[in-house]
LUMPADREN-119962 format. One record per residue (C-alpha): residue in one letter; x, y, z. Coordinates in steps of 0.02 Angstrom, whole numbers, plus 50000, padded with zeros to 5 digits. Each point is the difference from the previous one (the first is absolute). Example, Ala and Ser with C-alpha at 12.3 -4.5 7.8 and 13.67 -1.06 7.14 Angstrom:
! LUMPADREN-119962
@res: a; u: 50615; v: 49775; w: 50390 .
@res: s; u: 50069; v: 50172; w: 49967 .
END
This chain:
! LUMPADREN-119962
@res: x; u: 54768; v: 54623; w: 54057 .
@res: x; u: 50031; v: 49964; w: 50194 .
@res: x; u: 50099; v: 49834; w: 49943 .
@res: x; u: 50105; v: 50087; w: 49872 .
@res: x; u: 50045; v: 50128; w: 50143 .
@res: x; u: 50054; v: 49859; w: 50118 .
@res: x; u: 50109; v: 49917; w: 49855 .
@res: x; u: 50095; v: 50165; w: 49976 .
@res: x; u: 50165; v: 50029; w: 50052 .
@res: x; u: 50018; v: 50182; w: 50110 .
@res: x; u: 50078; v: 50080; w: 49866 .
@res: x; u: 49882; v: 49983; w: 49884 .
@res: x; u: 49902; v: 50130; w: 50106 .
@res: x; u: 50007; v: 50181; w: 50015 .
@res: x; u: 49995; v: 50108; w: 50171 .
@res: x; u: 49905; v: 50189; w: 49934 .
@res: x; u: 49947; v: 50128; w: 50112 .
@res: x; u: 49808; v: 49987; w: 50028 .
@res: x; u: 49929; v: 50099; w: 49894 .
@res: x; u: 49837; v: 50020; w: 50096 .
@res: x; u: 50103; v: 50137; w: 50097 .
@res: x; u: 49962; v: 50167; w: 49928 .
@res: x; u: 50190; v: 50069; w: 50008 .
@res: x; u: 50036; v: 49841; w: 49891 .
@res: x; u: 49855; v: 49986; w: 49890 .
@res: x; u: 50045; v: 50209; w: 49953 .
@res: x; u: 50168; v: 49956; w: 49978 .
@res: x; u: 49925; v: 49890; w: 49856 .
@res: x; u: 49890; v: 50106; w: 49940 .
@res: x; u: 50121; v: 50128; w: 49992 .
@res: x; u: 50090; v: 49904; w: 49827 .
@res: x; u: 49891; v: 50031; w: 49875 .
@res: x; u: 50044; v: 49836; w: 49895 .
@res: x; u: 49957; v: 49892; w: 50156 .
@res: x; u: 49836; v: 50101; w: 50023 .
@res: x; u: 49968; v: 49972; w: 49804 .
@res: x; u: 50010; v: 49825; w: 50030 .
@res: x; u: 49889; v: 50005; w: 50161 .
@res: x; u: 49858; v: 50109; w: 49928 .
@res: x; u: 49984; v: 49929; w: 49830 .
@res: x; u: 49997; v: 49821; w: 50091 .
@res: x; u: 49853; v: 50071; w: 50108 .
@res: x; u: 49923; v: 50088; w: 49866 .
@res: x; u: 50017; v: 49884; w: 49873 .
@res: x; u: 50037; v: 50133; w: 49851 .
@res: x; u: 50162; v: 50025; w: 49918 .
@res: x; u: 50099; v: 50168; w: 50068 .
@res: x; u: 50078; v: 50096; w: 49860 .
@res: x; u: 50046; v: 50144; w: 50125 .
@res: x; u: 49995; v: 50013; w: 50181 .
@res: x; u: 50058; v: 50131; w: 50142 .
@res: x; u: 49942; v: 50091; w: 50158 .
@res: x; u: 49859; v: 50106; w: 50001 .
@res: x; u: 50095; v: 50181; w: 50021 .
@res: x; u: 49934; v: 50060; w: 50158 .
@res: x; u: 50090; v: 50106; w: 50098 .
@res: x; u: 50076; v: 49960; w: 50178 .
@res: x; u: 49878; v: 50123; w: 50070 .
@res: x; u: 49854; v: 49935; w: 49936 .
@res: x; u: 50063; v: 49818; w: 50011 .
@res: x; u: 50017; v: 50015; w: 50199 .
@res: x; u: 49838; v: 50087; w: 50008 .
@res: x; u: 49924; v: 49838; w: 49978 .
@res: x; u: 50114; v: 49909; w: 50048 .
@res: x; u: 49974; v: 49881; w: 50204 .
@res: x; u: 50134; v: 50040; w: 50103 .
@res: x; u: 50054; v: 49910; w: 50142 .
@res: x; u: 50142; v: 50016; w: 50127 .
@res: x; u: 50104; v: 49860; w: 50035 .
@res: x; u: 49988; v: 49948; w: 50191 .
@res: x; u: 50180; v: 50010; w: 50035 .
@res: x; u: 50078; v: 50115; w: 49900 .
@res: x; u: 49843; v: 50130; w: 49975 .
@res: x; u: 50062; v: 50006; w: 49809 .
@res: x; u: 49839; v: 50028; w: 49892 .
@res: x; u: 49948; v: 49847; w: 49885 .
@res: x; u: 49901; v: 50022; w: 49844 .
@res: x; u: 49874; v: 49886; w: 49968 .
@res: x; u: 49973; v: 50005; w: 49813 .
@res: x; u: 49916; v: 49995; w: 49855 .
@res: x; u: 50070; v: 50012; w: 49835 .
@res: x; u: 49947; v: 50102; w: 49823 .
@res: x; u: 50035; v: 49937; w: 49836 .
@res: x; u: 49944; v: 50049; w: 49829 .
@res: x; u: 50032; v: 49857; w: 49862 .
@res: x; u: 49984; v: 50004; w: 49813 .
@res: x; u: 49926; v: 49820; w: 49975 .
@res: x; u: 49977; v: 49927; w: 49821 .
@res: x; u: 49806; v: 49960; w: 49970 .
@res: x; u: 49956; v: 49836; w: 49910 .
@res: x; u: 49961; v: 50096; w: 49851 .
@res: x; u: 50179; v: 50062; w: 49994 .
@res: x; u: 49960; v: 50188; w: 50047 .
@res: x; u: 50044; v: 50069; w: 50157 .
@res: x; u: 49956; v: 50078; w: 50166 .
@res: x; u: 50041; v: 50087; w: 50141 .
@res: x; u: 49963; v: 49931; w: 50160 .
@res: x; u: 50032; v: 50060; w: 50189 .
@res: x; u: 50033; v: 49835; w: 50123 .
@res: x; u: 49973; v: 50029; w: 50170 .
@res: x; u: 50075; v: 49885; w: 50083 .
@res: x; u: 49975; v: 49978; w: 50206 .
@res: x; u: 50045; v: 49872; w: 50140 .
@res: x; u: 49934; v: 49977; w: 50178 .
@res: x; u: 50016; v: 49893; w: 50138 .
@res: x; u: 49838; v: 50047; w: 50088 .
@res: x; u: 49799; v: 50021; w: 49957 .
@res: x; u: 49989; v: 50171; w: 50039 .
@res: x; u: 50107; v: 50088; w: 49857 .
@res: x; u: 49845; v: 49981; w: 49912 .
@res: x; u: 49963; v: 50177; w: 50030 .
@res: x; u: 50179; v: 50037; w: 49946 .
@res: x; u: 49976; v: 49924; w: 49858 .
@res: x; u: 49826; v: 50087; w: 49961 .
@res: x; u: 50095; v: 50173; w: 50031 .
@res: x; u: 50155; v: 49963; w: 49869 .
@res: x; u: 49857; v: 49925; w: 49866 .
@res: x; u: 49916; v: 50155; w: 50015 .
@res: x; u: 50153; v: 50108; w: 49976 .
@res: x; u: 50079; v: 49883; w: 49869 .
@res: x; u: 49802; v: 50002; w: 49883 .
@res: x; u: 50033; v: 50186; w: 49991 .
@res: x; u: 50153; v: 50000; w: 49907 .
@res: x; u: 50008; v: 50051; w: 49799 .
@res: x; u: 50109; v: 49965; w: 49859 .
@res: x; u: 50052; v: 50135; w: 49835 .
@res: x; u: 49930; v: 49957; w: 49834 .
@res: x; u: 50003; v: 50085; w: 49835 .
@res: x; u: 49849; v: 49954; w: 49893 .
@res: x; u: 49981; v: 50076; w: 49819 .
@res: x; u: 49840; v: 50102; w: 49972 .
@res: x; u: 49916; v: 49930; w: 49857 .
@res: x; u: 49916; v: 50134; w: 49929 .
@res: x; u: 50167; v: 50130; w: 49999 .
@res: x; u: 50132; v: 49877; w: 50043 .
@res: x; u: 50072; v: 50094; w: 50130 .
@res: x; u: 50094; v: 49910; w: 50125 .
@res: x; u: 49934; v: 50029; w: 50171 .
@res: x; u: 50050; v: 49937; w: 50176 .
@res: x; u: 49872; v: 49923; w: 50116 .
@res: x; u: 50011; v: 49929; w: 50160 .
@res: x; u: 49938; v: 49808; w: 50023 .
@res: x; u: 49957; v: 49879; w: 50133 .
@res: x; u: 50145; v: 49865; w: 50038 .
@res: x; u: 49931; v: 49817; w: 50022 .
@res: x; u: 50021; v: 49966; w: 50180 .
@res: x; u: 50048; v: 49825; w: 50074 .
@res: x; u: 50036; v: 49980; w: 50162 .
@res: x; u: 50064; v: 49836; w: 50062 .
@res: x; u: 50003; v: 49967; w: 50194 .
@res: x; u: 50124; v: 49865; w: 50071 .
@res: x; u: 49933; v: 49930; w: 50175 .
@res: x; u: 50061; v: 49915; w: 50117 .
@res: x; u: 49833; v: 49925; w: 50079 .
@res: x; u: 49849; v: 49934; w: 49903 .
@res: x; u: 49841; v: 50098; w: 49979 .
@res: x; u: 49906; v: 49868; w: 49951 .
@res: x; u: 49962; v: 49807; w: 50040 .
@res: x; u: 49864; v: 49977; w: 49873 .
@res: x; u: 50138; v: 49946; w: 49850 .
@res: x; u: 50157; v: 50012; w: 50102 .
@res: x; u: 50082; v: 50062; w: 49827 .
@res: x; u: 50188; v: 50053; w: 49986 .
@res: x; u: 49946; v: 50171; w: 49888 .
@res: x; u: 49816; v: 50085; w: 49964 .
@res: x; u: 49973; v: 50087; w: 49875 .
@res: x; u: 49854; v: 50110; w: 49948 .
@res: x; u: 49952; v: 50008; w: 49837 .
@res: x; u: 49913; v: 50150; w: 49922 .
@res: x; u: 49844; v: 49960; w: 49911 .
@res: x; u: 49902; v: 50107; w: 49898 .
@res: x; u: 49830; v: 49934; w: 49971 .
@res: x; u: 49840; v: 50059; w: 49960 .
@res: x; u: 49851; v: 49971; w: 50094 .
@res: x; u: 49839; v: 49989; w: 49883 .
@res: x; u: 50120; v: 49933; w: 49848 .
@res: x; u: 50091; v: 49864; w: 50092 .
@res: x; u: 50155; v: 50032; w: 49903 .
@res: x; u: 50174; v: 50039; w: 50078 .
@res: x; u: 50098; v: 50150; w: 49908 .
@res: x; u: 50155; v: 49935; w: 49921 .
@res: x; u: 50094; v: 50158; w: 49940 .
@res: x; u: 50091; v: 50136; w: 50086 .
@res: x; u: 49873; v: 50143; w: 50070 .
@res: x; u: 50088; v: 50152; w: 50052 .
@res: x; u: 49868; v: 50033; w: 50135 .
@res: x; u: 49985; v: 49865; w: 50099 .
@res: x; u: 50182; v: 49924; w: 49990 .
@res: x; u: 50054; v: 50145; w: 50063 .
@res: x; u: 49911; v: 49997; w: 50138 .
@res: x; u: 49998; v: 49834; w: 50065 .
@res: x; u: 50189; v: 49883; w: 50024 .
@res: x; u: 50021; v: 49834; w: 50028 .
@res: x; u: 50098; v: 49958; w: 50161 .
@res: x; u: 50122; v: 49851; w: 50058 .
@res: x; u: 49974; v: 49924; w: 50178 .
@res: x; u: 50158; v: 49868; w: 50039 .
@res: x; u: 49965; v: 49921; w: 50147 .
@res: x; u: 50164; v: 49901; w: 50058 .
@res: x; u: 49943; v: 49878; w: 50129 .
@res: x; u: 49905; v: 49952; w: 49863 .
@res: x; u: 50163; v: 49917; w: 49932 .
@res: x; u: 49976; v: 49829; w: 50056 .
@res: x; u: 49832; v: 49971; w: 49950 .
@res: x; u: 50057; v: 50012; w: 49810 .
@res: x; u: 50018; v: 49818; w: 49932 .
@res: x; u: 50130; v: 49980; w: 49843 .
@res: x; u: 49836; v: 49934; w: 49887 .
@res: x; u: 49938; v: 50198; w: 50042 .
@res: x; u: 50126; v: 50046; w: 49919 .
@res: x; u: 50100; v: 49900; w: 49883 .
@res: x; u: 49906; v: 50007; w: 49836 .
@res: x; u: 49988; v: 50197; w: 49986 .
@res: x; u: 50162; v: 50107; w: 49983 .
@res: x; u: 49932; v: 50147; w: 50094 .
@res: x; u: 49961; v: 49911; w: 50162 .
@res: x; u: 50164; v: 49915; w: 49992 .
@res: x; u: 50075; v: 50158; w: 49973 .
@res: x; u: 49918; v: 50077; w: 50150 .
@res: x; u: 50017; v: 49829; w: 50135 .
@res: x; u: 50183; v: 50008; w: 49953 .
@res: x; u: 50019; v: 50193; w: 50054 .
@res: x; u: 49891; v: 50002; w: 50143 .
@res: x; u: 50100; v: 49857; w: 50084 .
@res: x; u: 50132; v: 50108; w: 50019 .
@res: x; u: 49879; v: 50072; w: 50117 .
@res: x; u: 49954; v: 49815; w: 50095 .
@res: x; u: 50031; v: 50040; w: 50187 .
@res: x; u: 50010; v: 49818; w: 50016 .
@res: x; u: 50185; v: 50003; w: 49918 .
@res: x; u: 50058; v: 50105; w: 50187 .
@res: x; u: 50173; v: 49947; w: 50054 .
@res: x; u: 49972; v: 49940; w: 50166 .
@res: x; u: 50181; v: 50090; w: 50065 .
@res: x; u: 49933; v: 50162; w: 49933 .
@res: x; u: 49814; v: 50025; w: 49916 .
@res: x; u: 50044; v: 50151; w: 49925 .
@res: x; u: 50067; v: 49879; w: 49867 .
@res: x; u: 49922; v: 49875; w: 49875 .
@res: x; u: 50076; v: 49828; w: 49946 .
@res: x; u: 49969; v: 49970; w: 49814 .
@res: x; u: 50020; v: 49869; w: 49883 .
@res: x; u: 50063; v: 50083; w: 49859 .
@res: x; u: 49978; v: 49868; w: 49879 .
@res: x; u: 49799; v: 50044; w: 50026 .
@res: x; u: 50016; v: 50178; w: 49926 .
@res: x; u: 50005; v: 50025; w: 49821 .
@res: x; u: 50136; v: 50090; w: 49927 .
@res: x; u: 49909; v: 50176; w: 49978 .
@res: x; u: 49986; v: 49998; w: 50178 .
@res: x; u: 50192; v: 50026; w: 50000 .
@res: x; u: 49990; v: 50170; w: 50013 .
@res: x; u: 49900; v: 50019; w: 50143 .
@res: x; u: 50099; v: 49856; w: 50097 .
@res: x; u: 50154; v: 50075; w: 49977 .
@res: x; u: 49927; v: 50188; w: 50028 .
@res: x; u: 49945; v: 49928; w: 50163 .
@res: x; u: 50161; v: 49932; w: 50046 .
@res: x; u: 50071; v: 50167; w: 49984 .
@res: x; u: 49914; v: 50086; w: 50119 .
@res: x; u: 50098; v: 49926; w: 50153 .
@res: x; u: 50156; v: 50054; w: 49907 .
@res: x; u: 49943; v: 50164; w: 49965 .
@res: x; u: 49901; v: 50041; w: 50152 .
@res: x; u: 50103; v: 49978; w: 50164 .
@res: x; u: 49876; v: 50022; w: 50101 .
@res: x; u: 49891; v: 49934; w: 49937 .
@res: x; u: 49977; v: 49853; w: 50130 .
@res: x; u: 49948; v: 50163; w: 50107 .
@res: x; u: 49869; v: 50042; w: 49910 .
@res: x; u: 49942; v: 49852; w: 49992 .
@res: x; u: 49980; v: 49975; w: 50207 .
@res: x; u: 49910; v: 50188; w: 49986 .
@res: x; u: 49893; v: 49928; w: 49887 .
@res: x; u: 49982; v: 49853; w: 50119 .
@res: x; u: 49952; v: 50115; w: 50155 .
@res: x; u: 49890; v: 50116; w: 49894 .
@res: x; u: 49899; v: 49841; w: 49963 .
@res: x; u: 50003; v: 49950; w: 50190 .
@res: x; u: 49951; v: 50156; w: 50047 .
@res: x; u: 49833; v: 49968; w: 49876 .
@res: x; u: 49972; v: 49854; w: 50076 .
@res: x; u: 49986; v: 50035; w: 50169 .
@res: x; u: 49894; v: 50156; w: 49957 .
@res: x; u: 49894; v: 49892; w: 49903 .
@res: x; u: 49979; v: 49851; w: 50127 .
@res: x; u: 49964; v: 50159; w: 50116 .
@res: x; u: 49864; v: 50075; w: 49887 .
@res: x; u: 49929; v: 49802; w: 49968 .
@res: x; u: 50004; v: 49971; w: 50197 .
@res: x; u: 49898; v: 50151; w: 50033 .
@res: x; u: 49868; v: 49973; w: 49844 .
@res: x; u: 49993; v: 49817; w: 50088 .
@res: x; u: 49980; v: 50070; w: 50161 .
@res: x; u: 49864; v: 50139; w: 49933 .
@res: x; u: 49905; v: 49856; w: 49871 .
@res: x; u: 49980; v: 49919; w: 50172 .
@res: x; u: 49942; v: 50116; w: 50110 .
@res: x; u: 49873; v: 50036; w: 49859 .
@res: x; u: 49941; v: 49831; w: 49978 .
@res: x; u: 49990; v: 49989; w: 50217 .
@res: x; u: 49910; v: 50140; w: 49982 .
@res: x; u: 49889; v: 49954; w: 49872 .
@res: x; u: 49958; v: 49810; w: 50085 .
@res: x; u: 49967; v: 50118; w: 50147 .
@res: x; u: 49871; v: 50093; w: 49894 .
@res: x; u: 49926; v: 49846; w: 49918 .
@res: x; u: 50001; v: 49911; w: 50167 .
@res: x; u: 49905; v: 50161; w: 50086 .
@res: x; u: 49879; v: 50004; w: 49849 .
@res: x; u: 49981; v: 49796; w: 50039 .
@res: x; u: 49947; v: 50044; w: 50173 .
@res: x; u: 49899; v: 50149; w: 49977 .
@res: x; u: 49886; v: 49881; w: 49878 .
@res: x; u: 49977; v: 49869; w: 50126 .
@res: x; u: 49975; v: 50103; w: 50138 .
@res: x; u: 49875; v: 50086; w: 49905 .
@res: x; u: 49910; v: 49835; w: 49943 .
@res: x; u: 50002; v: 49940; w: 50176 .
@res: x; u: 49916; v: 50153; w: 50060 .
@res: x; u: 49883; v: 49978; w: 49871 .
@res: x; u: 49966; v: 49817; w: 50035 .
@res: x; u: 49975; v: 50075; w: 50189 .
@res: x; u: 49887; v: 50125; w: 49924 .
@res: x; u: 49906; v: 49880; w: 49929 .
@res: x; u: 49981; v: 49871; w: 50149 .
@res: x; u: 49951; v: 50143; w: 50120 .
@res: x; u: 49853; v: 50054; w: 49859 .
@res: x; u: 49962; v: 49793; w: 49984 .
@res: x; u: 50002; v: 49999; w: 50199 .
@res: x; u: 49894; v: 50181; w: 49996 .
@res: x; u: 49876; v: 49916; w: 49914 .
@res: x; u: 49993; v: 49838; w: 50095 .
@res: x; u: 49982; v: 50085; w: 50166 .
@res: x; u: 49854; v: 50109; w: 49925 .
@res: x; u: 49899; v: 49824; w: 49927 .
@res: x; u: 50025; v: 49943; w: 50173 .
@res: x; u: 49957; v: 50144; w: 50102 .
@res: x; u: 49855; v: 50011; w: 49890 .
@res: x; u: 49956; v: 49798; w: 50023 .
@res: x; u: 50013; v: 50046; w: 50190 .
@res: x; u: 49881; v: 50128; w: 49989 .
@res: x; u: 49886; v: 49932; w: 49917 .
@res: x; u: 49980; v: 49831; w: 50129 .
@res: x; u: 50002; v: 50148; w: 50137 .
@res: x; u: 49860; v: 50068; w: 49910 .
@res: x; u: 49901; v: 49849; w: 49999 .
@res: x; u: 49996; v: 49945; w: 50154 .
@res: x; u: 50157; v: 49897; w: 50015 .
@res: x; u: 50102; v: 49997; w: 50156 .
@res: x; u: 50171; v: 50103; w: 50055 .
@res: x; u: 50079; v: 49822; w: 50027 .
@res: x; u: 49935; v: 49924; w: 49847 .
@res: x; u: 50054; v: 50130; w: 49879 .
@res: x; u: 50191; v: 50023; w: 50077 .
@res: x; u: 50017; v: 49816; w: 49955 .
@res: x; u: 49935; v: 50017; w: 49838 .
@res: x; u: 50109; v: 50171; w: 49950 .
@res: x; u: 50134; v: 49983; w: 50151 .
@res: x; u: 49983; v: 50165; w: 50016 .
@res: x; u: 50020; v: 50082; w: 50195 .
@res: x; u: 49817; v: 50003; w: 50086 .
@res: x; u: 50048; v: 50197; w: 50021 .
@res: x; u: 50000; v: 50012; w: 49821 .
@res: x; u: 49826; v: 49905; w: 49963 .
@res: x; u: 49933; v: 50103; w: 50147 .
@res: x; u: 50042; v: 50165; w: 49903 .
@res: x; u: 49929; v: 49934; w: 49844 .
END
């Protein structure tokens, strides 16, 4: 792909605003035919209906992050966005769905995104059911199928280094080894499957990943619209594509993104705001990383201190015991000879005799 780049004349590429940029990547969002195309790429299901989850304003901004920008102290909305989607099943019968569909640029929205899951799991759809004994028509409320899909820009993982994860809810019993295959009303609707795109994974993708299964081609050919790699060096709030890489249903959503220069004059702005905001995360985070380095070190001095102390303490105390010990050894020496001394003294031997024998002082053998 790199030499077909280099053999390209500059026209054949595209300049788009990057759409890693919240303000730009709404602004996308914000057509529902482009966001068809995104979601039911991501997805992988076919979208028979699609449009915004009707929240209110209110309750949109209520949990919604906002930010001021720097310079101009205008507030910036850091998004996430609400979708229900009628999606055709395999079977040919239909469902309602809710996407939830977030981005982020740094590790800790994760408790931002645990707080609109929460609020998002909650949320019930209308449905008339016929009673089967009177045939009454009645109106219940049910559970919508939640599936959030998170879009980050760093990796949370190095085991695989994959492009998207996906869990997969399984439904298996434990004693009968067998996985449930159906629908069940209880537990799909209370567990989702969710959609974890993480874009520096880009380049680790390898066209034989890819090339023999429609849905992963599908999905490498949108997310490059996302590869950070494709930065205009005279302004990286642009990406440089080849358009002769991006399938025609990706037209769309190219020319949707084109658009939002044209219809957003400032949007170059927002951009820079965006640009501060995430310098402004930055340095609080090398902060907060300088002073858990600083802290993880202190407690580590602190705890060689500790183990060192303990170190001592053990070999002072064996040495005093080893003393303890020679001093009882010696004790007992000192008593065999004092003893010995006695005992010549005793018999008859003389003062000089025995002091050369024990070499104990001749005051000593005297007061024996």
């Amino acid at each position: 792909m790199e030499n077909l780049h280099q053999n390209t004349n500059e026209s054949e590429y595209i300049i788009i605003p990057n759409p890693i940029y919240d303000v730009v990547f709404k602004y996308l969002m914000e057509d529902l035919d482009s966001a068809t195309i995104v979601l039911s790429t991501l997805i992988n299901e076919k979208i028979i209906k699609l449009q915004f989850e009707p929240l209110t304003h209110a309750e949109k901004k209520e949990f919604e992050l906002e930010i001021q920008d720097p310079k101009t102290r205008d507030d910036i909305h850091l998004f996430h966005l609400d979708f229900t989607a009628l999606i055709e099943l395999p079977d040919g019968s239909e469902e309602l769905i809710m996407i939830e569909l977030q981005k982020a640029s740094e590790p800790d929205d994760i408790f931002r995104f645990k707080r609109y899951i929460s609020k998002n799991f909650q949320k019930k759809q209308k449905k008339e059911i016929t009673d089967p004994k009177t045939q009454a028509i009645e109106t219940i409320d049910k559970p919508i199928r939640l599936i959030p899909i998170f879009i980050l820009n760093f990796r949370i993982e190095n085991e695989i280094n994959d492009l998207l994860i996906k869990t997969n809810r399984t439904k298996e019993g434990v004693f009968k080894n067998k996985t449930l295959q159906k629908h069940n009303e209880f537990i799909d609707n209370l567990s989702y499957d969710i959609l974890v795109i993480q874009l520096p994974n880009l380049h680790n993708i390898l066209e034989e990943d890819y090339k023999n299964d429609e849905y992963r081609q599908k999905l490498y050919h949108l997310l490059k619209l996302f590869d950070q790699k494709s930065k205009v060096k005279s302004n990286e709030h642009r990406l440089r594509i080849f358009r002769k890489f991006f399938p025609g249903y990706l037209d769309r959503v190219i020319k949707r993104l084109q658009a939002a220069s044209i219809n957003n004059p400032n949007l170059e702005e927002q951009m820079y705001a965006e640009d501060e905001y995430l310098k402004t995360l930055i340095k609080r985070d090398n902060k907060i990383t300088f002073l858990e380095t600083k802290l993880e070190k202190t407690v580590e001095e602190l705890e060689n201190e500790r183990v060192l102390k303990q170190k001592k303490e053990k070999e002072l105390g064996e040495k005093e015991k080893e003393l303890d010990e020679k001093e009882k050894e010696l004790d007992e020496k000192n008593k065999t000879i004092y003893n010995l001394a006695k005992i010549l003294k005793d018999n008859g031997f003389l003062i000089n005799e025995i002091q050369k024998k024990t070499n104990l002082a001749i005051e000593v053998i005297n007061n024996l």
